[in-house]
Rosetta silent file (secondary structure, phi, psi, omega in degrees, C-alpha in Angstrom):
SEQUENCE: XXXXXXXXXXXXXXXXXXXXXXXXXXXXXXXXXXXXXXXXXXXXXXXXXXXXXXXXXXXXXXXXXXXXXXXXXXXXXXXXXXXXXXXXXXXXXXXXXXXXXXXXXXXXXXXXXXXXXXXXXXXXXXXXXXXXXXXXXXXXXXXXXXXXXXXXXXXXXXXXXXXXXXXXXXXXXXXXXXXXXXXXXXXXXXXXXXXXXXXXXXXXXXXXXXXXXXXXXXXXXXXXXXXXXXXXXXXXXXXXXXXXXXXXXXXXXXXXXXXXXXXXXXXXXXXXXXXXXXXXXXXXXXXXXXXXXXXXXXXXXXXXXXXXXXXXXXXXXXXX
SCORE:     score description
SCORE:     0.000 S_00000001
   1 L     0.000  107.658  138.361  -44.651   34.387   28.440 S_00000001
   2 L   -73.486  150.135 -170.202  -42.916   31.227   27.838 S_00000001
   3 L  -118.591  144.153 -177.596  -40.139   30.103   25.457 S_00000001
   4 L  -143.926  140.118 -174.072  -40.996   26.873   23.459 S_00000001
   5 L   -48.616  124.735 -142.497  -38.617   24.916   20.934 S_00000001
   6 H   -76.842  -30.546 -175.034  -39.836   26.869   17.004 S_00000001
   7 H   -67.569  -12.964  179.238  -41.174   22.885   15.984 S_00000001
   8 H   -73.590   -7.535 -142.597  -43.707   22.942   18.784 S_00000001
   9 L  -108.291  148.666 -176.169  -45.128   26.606   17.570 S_00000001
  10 L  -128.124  145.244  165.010  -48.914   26.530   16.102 S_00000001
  11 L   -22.842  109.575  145.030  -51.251   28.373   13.853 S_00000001
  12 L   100.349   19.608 -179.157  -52.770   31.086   15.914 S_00000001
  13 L   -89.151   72.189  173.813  -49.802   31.192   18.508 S_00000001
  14 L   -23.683  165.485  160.840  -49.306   34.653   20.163 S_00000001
  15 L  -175.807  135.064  171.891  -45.047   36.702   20.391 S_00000001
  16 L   -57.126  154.964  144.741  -43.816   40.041   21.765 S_00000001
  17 L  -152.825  156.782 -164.036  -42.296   41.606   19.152 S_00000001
  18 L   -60.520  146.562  162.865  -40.110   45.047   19.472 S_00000001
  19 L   -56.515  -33.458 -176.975  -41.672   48.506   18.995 S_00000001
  20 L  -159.363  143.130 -166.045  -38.882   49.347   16.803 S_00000001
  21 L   -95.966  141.388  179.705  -36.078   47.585   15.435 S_00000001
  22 L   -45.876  144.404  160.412  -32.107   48.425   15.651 S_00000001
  23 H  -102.318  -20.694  151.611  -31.025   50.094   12.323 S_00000001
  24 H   -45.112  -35.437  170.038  -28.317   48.498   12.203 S_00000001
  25 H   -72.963  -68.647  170.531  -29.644   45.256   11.831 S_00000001
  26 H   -11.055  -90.019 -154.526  -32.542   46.956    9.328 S_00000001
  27 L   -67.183   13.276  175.524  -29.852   47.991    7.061 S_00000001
  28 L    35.619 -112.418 -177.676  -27.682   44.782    7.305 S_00000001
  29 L  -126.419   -6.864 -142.434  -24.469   44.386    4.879 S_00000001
  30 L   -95.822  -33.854  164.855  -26.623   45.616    1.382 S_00000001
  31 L   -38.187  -59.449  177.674  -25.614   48.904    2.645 S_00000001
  32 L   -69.058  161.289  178.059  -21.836   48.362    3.195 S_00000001
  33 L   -96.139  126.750  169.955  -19.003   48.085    0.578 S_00000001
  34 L   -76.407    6.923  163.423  -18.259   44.591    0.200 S_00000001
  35 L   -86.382  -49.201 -156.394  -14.350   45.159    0.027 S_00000001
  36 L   -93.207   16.877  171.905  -14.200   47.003    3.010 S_00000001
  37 L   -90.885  -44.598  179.079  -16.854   44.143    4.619 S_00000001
  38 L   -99.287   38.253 -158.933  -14.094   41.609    3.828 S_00000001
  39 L  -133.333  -65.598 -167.141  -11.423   43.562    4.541 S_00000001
  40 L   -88.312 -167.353  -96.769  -12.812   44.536    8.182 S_00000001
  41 L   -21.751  -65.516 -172.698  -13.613   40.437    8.619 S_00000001
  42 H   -57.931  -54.342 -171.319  -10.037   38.948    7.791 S_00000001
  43 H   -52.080  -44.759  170.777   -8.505   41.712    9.997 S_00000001
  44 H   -43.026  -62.604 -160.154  -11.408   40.764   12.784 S_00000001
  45 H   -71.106  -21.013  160.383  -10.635   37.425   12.433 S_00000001
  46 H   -95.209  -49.929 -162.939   -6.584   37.540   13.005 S_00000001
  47 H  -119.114   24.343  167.765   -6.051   40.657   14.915 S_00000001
  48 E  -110.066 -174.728  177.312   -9.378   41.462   16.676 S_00000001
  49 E  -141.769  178.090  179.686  -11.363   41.040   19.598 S_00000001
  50 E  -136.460  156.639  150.928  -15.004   41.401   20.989 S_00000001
  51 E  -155.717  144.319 -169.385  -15.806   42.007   24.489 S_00000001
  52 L  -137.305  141.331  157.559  -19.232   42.095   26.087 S_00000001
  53 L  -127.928  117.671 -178.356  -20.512   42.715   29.630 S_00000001
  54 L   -59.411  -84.816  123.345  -24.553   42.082   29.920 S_00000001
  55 L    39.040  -96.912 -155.445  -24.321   43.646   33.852 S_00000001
  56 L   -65.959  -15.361 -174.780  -22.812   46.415   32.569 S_00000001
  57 L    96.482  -33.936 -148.729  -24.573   47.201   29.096 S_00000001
  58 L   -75.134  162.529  129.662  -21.663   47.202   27.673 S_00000001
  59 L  -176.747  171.680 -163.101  -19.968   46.120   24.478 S_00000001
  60 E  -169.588  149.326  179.960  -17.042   47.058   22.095 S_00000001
  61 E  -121.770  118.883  179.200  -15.322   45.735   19.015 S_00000001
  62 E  -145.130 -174.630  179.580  -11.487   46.249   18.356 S_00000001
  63 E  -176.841  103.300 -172.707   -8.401   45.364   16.472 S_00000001
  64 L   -86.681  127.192  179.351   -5.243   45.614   17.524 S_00000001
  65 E  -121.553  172.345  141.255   -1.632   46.398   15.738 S_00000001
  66 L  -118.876    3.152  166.148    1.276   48.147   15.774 S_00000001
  67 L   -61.803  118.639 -167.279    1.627   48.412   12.198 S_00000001
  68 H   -92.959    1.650 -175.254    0.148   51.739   11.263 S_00000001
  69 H   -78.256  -37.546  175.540   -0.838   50.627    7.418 S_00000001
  70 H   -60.395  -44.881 -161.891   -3.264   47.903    9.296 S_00000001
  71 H   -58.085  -49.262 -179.720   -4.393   50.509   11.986 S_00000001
  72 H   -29.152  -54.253  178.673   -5.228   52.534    8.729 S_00000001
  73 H   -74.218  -24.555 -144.515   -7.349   49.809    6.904 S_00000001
  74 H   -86.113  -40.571 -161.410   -9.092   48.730   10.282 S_00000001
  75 H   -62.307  -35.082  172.069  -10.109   52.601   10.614 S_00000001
  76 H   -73.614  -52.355 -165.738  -11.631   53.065    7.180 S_00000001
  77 H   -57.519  -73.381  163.404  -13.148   49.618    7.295 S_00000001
  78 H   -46.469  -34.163 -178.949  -14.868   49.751   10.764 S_00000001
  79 H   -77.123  -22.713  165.315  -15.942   53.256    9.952 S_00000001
  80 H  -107.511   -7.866  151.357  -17.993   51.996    6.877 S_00000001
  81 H   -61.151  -54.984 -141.626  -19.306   48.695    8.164 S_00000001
  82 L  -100.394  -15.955 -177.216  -20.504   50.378   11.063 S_00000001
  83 L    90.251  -31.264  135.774  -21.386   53.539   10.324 S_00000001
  84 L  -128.007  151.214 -166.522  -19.428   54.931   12.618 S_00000001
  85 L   -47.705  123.398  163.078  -15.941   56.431   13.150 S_00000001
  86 L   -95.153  174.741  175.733  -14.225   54.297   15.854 S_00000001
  87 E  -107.587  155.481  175.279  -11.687   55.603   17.997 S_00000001
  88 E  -105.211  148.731  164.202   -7.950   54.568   18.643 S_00000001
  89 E  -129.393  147.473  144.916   -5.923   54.290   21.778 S_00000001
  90 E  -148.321  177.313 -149.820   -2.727   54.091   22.396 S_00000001
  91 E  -120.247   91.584 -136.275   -0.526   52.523   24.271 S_00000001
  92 L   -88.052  170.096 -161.534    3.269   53.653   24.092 S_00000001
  93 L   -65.915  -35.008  167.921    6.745   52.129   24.784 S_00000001
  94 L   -96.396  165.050 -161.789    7.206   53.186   27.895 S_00000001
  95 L   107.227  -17.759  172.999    5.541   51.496   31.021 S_00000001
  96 L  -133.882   95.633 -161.754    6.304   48.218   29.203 S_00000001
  97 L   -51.564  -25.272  172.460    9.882   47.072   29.350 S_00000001
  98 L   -86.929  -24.839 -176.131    9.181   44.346   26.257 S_00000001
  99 L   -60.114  116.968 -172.945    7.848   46.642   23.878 S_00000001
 100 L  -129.588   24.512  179.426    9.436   48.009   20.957 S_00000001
 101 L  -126.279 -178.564  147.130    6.447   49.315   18.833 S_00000001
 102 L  -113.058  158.649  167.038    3.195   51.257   20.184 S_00000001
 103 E   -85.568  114.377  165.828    0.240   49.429   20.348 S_00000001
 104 E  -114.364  142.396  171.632   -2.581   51.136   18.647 S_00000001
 105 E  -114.718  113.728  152.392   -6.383   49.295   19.437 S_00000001
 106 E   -73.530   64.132  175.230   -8.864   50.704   16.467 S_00000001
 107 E  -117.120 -165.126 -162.512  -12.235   49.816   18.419 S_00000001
 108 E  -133.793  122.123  157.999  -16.189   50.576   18.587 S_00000001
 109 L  -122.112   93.304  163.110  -18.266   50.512   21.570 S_00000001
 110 L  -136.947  166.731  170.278  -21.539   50.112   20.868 S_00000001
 111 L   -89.683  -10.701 -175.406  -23.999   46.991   21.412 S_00000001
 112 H   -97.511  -32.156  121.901  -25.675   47.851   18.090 S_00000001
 113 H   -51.736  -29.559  160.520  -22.268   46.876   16.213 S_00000001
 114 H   -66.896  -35.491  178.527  -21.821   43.959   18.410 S_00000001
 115 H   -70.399  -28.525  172.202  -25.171   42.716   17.799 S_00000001
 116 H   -57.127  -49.402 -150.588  -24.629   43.180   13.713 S_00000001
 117 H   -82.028   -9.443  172.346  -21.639   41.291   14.106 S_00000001
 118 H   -89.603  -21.741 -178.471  -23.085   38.535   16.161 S_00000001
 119 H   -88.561  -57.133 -179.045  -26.345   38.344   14.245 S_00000001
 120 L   -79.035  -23.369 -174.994  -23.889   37.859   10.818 S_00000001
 121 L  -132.831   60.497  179.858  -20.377   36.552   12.260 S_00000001
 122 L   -49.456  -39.324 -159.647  -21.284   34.717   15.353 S_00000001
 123 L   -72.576  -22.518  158.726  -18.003   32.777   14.372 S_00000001
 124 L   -49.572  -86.424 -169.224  -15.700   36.352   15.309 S_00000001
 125 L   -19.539  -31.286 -169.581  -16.974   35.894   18.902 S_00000001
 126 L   -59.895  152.097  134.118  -14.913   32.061   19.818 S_00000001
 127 L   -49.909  155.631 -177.389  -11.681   32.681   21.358 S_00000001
 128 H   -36.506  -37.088 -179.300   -8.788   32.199   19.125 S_00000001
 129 H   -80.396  -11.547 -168.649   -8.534   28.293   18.984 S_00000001
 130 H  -122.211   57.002   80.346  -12.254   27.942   18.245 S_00000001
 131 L    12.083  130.834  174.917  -12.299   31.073   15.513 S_00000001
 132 L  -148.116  149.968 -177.217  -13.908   30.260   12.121 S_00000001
 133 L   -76.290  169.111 -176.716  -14.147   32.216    8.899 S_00000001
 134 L   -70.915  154.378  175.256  -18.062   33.506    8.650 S_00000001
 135 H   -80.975  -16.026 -171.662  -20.578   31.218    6.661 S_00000001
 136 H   -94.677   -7.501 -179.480  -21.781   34.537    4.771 S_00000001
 137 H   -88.398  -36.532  179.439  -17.828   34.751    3.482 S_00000001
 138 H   -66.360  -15.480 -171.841  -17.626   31.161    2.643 S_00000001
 139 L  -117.325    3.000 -169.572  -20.676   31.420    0.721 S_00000001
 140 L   -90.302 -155.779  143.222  -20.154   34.672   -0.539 S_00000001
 141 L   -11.855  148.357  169.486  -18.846   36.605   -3.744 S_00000001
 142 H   -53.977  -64.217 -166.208  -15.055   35.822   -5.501 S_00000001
 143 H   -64.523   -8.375  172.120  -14.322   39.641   -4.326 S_00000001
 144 H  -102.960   -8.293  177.920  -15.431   39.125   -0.744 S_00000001
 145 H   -91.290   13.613 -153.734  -13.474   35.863   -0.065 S_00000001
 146 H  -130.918  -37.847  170.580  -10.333   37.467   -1.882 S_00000001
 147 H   -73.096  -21.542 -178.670  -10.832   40.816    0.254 S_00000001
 148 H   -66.879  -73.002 -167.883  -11.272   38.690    3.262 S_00000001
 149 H   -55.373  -34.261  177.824   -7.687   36.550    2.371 S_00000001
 150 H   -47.159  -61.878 -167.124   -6.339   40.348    2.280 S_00000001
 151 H   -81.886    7.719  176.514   -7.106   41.124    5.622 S_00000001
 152 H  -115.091   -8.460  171.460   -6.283   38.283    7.240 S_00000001
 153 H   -78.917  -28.038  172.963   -2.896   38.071    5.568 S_00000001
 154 H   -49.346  -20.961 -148.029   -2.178   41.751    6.667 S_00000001
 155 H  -132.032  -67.422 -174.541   -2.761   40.688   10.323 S_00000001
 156 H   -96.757  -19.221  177.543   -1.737   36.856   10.153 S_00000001
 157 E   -81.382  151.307 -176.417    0.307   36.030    7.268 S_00000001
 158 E  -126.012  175.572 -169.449    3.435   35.238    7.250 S_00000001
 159 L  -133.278   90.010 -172.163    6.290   35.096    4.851 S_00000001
 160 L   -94.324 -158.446 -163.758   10.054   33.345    5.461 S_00000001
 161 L  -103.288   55.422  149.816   12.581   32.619    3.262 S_00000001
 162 L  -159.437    4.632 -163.693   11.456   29.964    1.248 S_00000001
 163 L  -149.806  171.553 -151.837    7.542   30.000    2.050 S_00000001
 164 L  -171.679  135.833  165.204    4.878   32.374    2.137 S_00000001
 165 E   146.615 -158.873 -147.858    0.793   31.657    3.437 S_00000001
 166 E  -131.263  145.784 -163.728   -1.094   32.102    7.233 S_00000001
 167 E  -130.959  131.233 -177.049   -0.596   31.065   10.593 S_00000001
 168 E  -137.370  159.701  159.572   -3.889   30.551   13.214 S_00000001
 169 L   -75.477    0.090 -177.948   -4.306   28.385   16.762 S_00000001
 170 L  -131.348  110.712 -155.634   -7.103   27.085   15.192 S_00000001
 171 H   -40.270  -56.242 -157.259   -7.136   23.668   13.407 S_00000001
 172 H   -70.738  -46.624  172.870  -10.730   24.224   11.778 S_00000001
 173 H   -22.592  -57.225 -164.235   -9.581   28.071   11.043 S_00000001
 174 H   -72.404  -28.002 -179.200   -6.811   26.438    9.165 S_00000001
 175 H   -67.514  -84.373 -160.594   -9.412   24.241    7.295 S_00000001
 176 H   -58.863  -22.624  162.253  -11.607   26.868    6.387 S_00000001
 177 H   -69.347  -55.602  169.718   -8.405   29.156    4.920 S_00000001
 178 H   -33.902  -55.791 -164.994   -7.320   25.867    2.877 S_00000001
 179 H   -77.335  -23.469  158.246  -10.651   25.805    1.530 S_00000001
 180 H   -68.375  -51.770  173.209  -11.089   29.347    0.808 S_00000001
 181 H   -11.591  -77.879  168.564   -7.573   29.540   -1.096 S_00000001
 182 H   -40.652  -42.288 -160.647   -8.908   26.544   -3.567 S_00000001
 183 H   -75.166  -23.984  177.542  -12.254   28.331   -4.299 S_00000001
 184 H  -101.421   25.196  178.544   -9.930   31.130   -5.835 S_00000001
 185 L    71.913   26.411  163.344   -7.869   28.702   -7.199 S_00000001
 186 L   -97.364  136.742 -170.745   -4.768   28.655   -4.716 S_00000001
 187 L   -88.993  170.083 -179.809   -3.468   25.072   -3.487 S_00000001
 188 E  -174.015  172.224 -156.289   -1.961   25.232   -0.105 S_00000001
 189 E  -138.890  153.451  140.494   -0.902   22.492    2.410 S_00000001
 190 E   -70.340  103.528 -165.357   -1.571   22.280    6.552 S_00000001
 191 E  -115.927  144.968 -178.770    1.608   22.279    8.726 S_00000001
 192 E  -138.826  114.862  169.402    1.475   21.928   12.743 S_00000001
 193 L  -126.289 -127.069 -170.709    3.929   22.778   15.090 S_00000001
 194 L   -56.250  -32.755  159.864    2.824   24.835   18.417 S_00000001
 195 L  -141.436 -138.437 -166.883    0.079   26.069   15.438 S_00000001
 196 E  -116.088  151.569  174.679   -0.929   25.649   12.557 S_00000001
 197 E  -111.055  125.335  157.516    0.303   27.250    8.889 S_00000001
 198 E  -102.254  132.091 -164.804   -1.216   26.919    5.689 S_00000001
 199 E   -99.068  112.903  176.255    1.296   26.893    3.323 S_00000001
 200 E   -73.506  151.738 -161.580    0.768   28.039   -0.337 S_00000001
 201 L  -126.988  113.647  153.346    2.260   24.989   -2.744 S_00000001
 202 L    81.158  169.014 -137.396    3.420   25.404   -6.161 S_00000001
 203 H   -89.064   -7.628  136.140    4.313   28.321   -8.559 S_00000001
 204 H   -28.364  -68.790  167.440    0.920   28.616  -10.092 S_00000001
 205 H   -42.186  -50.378 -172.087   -0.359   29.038   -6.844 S_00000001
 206 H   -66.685  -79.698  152.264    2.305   31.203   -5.957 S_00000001
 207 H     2.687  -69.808 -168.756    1.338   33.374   -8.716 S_00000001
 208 H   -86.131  -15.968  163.485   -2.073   33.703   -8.201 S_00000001
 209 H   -84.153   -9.076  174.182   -1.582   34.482   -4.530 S_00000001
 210 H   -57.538  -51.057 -170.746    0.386   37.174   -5.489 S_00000001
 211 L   -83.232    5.496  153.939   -2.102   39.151   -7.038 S_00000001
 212 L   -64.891  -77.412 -169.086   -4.004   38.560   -3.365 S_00000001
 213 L   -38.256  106.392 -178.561   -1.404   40.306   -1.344 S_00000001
 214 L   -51.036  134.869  175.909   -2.396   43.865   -0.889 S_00000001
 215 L   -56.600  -14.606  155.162   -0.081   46.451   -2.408 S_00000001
 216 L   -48.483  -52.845  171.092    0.594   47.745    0.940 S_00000001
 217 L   -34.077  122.427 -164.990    2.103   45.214    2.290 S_00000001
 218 L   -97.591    2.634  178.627    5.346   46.107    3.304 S_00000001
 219 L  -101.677    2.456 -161.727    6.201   41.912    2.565 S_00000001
 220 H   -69.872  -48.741 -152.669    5.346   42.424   -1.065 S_00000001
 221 H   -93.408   74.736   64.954    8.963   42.391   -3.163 S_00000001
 222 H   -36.829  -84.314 -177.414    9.728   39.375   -0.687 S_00000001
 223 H    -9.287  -74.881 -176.524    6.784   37.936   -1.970 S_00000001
 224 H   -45.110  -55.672  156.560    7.798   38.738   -5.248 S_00000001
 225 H   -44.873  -53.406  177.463   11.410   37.018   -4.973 S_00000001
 226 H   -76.080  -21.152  153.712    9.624   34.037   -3.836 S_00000001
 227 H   -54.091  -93.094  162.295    7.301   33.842   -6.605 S_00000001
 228 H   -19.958  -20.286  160.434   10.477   34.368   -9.269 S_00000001
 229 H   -91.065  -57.702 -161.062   12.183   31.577   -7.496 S_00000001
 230 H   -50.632  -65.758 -175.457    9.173   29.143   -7.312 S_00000001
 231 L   -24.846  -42.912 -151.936    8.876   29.347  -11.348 S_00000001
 232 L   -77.550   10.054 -151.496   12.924   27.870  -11.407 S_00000001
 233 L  -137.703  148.317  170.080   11.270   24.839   -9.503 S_00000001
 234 L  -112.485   74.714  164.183    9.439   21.758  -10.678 S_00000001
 235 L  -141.016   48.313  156.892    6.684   21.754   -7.414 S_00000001
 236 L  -103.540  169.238  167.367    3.703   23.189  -10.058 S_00000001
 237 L   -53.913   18.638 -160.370    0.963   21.135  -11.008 S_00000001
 238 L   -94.414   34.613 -159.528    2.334   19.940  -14.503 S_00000001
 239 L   -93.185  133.103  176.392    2.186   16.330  -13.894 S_00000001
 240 L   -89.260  171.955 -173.622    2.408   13.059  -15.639 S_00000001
 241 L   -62.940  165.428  176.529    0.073    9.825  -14.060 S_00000001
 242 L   -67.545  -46.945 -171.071    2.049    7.504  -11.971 S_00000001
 243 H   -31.877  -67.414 -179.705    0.788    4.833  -15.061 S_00000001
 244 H   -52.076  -29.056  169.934    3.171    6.641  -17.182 S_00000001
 245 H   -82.406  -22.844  179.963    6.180    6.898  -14.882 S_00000001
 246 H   -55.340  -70.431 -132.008    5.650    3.249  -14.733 S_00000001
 247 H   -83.802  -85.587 -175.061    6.244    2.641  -18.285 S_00000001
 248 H   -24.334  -68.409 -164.655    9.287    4.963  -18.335 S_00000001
 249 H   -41.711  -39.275 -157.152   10.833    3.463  -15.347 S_00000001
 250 H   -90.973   -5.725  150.574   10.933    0.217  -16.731 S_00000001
 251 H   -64.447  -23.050  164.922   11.994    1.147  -20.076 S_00000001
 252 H   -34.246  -78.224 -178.322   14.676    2.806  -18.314 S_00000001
 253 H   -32.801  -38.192 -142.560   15.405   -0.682  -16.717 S_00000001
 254 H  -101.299  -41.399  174.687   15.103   -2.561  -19.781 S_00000001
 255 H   -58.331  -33.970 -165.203   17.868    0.041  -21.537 S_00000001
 256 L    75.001   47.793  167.158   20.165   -0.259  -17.888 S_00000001
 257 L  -117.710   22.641 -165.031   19.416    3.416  -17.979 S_00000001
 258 L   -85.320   75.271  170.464   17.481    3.013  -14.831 S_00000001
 259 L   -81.066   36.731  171.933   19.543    5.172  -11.944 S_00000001
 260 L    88.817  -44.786 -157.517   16.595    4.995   -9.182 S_00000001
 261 L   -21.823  -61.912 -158.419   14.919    8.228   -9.585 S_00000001
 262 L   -81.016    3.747  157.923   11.196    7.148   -9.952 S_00000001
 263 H   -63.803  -19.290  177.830   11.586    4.639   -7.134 S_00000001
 264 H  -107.377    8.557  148.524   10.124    6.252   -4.379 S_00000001
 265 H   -42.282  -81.291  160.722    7.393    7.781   -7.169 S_00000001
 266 H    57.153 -135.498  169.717    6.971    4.684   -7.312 S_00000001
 267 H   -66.557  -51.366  176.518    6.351    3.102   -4.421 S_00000001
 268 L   -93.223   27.236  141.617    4.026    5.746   -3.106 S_00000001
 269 L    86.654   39.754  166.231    2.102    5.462   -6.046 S_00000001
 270 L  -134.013 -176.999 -160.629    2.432    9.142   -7.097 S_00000001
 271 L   -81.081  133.579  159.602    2.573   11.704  -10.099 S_00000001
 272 L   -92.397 -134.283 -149.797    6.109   12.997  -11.474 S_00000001
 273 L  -167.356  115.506 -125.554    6.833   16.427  -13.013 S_00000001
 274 H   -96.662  -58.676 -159.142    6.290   16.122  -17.036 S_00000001
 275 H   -93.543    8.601  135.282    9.600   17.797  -17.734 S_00000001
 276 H   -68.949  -28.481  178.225   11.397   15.436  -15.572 S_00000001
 277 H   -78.005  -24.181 -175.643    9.486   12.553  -17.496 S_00000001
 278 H   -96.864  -42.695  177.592   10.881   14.460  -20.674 S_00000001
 279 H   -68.531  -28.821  162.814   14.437   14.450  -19.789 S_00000001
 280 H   -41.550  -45.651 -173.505   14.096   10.867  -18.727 S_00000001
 281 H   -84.333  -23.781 -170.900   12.482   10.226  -22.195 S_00000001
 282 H   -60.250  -41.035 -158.068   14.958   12.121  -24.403 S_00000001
 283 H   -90.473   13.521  159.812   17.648   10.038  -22.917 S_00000001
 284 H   -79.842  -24.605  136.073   15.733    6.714  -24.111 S_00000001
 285 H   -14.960  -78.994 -163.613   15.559    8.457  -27.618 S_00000001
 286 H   -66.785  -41.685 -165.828   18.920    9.116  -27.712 S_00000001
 287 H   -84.748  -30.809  146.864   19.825    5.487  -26.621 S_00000001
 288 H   -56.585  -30.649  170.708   17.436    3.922  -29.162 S_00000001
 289 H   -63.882  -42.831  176.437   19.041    5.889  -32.126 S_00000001
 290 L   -73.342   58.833  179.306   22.488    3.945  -31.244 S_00000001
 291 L  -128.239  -10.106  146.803   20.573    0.621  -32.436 S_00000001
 292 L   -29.410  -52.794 -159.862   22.698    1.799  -35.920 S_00000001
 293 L   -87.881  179.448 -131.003   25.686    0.200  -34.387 S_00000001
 294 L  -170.392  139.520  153.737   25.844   -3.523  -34.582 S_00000001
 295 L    66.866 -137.578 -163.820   27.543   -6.591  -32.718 S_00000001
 296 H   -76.527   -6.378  159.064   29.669   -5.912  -29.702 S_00000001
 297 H   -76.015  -38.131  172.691   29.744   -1.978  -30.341 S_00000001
 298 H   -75.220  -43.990 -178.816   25.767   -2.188  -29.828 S_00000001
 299 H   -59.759  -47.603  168.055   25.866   -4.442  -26.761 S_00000001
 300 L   -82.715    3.221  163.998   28.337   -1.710  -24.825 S_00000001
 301 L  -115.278   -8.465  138.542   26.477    1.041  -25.861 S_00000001
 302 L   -68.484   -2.148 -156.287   23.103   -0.548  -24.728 S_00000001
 303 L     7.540   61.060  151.886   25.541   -2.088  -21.591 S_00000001
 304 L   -73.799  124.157 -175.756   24.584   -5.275  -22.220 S_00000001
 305 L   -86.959  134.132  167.235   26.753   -7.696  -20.078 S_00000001
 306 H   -14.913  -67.170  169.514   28.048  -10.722  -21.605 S_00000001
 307 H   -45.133  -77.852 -176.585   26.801  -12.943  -18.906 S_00000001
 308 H   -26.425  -50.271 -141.329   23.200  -11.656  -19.588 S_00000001
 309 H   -82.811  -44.707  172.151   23.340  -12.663  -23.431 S_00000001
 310 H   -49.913  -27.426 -163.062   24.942  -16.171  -22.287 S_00000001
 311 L   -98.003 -110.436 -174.193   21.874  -17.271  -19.531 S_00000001
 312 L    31.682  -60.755 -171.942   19.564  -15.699  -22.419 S_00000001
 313 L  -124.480   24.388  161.351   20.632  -18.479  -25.288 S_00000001
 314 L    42.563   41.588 -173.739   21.836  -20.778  -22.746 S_00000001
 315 L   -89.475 -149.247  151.490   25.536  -20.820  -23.868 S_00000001
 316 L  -154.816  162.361 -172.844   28.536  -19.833  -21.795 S_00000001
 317 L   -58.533  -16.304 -167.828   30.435  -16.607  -21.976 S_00000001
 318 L   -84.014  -31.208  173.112   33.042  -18.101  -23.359 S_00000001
 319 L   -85.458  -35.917 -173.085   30.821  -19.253  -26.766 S_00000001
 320 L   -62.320    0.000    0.000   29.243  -15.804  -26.897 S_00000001
């Protein structure tokens, strides 16, 4: 028995194949509830681990907290991917002088749930910096990437006082969370300091991540404050074209009602906030309706300078 590369393999080409196949693998995910499949993934994918020894036979699946609302979800979750009840240990405050929770570890030790999870989520298995969400999540259902974004906010997200979204060691991790967000229609930004955050962006967004965050969550009426603040804010997605701030600005200019704002719009060439562009426009309204008043009462209420209207007709200030 030799192993040869599958483009090499020919018509009429002998293979062992097993007397009887794992049932786990038989019954795959069609079995499973797909909330508690992406529920027991995000939670994998922030707070768990794998460990395997080949030597030894061995292998085990776990996911550790000290939060007992997580330990809760990971137990129901793991018990119906897998089929079976895992067990908890734990590990208590004293004997560890930093500790000011217990540690509970929710794991499984079997090789027949390692191999499911290796035959579907190969991408669990990396160490933390090379972590990726699964290709069967990214490609799956609304309700399994949205159960997924539960369970990894329960385990990884975080919330401070002006911002709210997920923190990983792993750039592409960080990618693949951006990009799930967007598919359910949340925007979100990358930020990197020792790691990386994705940050949800604007009060739409904020909104609609809201109704992500599991009711559980002992961060919710945070949340909720920061939502109710974001509305008060002009950072949603209600935007006029830069083309269009152009045209304002320079009617601004051309009134001398031009105080700077939209210069550094501008200059990088980007979109303004429509009801900033409306108070901007009202007060060019308001300064065209005072085109009633006449002679040197129009010119100071337009603050036209003297000077100007002299180089203009190519007088001196003195005939004007």
């Amino acid at each position: 028995i030799c192993t040869i590369p599958a483009e090499k393999v020919q018509l009429g080409f002998f293979a062992p194949a097993p007397r009887t196949l794992d049932k786990c693998i038989v019954k795959e995910y069609e079995e499973n509830d797909e909330q508690s499949l992406g529920w027991f993934i995000g939670l994998q994918c922030s707070e768990g681990y794998t460990y395997r020894s080949k030597k030894n036979r061995y292998a085990e699946i776990g996911i550790c907290n000290t939060d007992k609302t997580i330990v809760s979800i990971a137990q129901r979750t793991m018990a119906r991917v897998f089929k079976k009840e895992p067990s908890i240990a734990v590990r208590p405050i004293e004997g560890n002088h930093k500790a000011t929770k217990e540690l509970y570890t929710v794991r499984i030790s079997s090789n027949d749930a390692y191999s499911m999870l290796e035959l579907k989520a190969p991408e669990l298995l990396q160490k933390a910096p090379q972590k990726r969400i699964p290709n069967f999540v990214k490609s799956g259902s609304k309700e399994l990437k949205i159960c997924f974004l539960k369970g990894f906010f329960m385990g990884d997200g975080f919330v401070d006082q002006e911002r709210v979204g997920f923190s990983t060691s792993s750039i592409a991790l960080a990618q693949d969370l951006q990009q799930l967000l967007s598919n359910v229609g949340v925007y979100s930004y990358i930020e990197r300091n020792d790691y990386f955050k994705v940050v949800i962006s604007g009060a739409q967004s904020y909104q609609r991540f809201l109704t992500i965050v599991p009711q559980q969550d002992h961060r919710l009426e945070r949340i909720k404050r920061l939502v109710q603040r974001s509305t008060c804010r002009r950072n949603d997605r209600d935007v006029l074209p830069a083309d269009y701030v152009e045209i304002i600005s320079k009617t601004l200019k051309e009134l001398h009602l031009d105080d700077g704002y939209f210069y550094e719009t501008l200059q990088k060439k980007n979109n303004a906030h429509v009801e900033t562009c409306r108070k901007y426009v009202h007060k060019i309204i308001e300064r065209m309706k005072s085109n009633e008043n006449t002679n040197g009462k129009l010119r100071r209420t337009w603050s036209i300078q003297v000077k100007e209207i002299a180089e203009a007709l190519g007088v001196s200030c003195g005939t004007v």
